[in-house]
N, C-alpha and C positions, 0 to 999 in steps of 0.2 A: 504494500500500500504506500502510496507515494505523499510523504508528509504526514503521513497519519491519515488520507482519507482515502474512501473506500466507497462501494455502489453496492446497494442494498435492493433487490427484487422481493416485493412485496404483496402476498397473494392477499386482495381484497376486495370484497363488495361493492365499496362505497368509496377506496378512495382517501376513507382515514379510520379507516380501523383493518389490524390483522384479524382478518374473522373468515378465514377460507384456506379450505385443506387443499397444500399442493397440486395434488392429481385431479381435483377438481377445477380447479382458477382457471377462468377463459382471460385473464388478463393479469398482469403484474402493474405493481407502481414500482415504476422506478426512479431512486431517488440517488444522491449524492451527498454524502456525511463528510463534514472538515474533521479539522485536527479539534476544534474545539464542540465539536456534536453538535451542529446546529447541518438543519437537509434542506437541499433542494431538491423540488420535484423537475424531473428529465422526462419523464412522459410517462403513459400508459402503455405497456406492451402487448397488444394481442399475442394467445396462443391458443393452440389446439388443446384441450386440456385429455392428459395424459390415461386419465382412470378409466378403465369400464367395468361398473357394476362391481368393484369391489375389487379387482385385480390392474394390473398396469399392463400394457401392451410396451413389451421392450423396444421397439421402433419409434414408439411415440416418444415413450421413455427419452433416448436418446436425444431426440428434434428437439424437446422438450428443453432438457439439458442445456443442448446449443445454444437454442435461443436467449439463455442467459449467461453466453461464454465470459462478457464486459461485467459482468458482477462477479463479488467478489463474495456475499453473503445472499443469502436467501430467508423471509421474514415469512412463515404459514402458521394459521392455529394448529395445523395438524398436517405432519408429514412421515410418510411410511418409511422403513430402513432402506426398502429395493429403490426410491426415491434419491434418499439422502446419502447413499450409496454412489448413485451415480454422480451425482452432483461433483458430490466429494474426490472422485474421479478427475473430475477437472478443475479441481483447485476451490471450490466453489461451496460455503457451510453454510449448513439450514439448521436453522432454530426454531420451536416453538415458544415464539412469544405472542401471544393475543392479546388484543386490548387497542387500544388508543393508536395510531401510527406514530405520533411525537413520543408517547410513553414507550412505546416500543422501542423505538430508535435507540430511548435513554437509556432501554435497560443492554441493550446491544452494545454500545456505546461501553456504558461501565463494562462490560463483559470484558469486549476486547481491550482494554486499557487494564483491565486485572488479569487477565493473559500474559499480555505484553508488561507488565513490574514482574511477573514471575517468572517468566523467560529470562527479561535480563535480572535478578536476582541469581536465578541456576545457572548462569552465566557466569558473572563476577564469584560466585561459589567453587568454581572448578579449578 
């Protein structure tokens, strides 16, 4: 992440709230977080959403993926392993945080910044 900031794909309804499970989201927000956790909205993403009836079709799967290759995080109320798996495949972490999209961000936000002090602690420890 360049300076501390980072692009967050954000599965939601409405736009400001995370309330929409991965495989389901026919659309992402996607946003752009500084070094000091404040977001700019970058647009809505359409996509094809991944799920059917309960299982993932692996090709969707994939596209799916792609289409969030410029992010760097992924924001759903609910996301399955075979999902988060992939993602994660391409550099690319999903969390579940629900709630608020600005609350969300914050609680991302501290996430990654308590990561990052522990990293470099086990660092300067070695």
């Amino acid at each position: 992440m360049k300076n501390g900031a980072y692009r967050v794909a954000i599965a939601s309804t409405d736009n400001h709230h995370v309330d929409q499970h991965f495989g389901r989201a026919e659309s992402f927000l996607i946003v752009d977080v500084d070094s000091d956790g404040n977001y700019e909205e970058i647009e809505q993403r359409f996509v094809i959403p991944v799920c059917e009836g309960g299982y993932h079709n692996g090709e969707k799967l994939k596209k799916g993926a792609e289409g969030l290759l410029d992010c760097n995080f992924v924001l759903a109320a609910k996301i399955g392993n075979g999902a988060r798996a992939e993602l994660e495949e391409r550099g690319i972490f999903a969390f579940e945080i629900p709630g608020r999209v600005d609350e969300s961000l914050k609680k991302l936000d501290s996430l990654i910044k308590l990561l990052d002090e522990m990293n470099s602690s086990a660092q300067v420890s070695k």
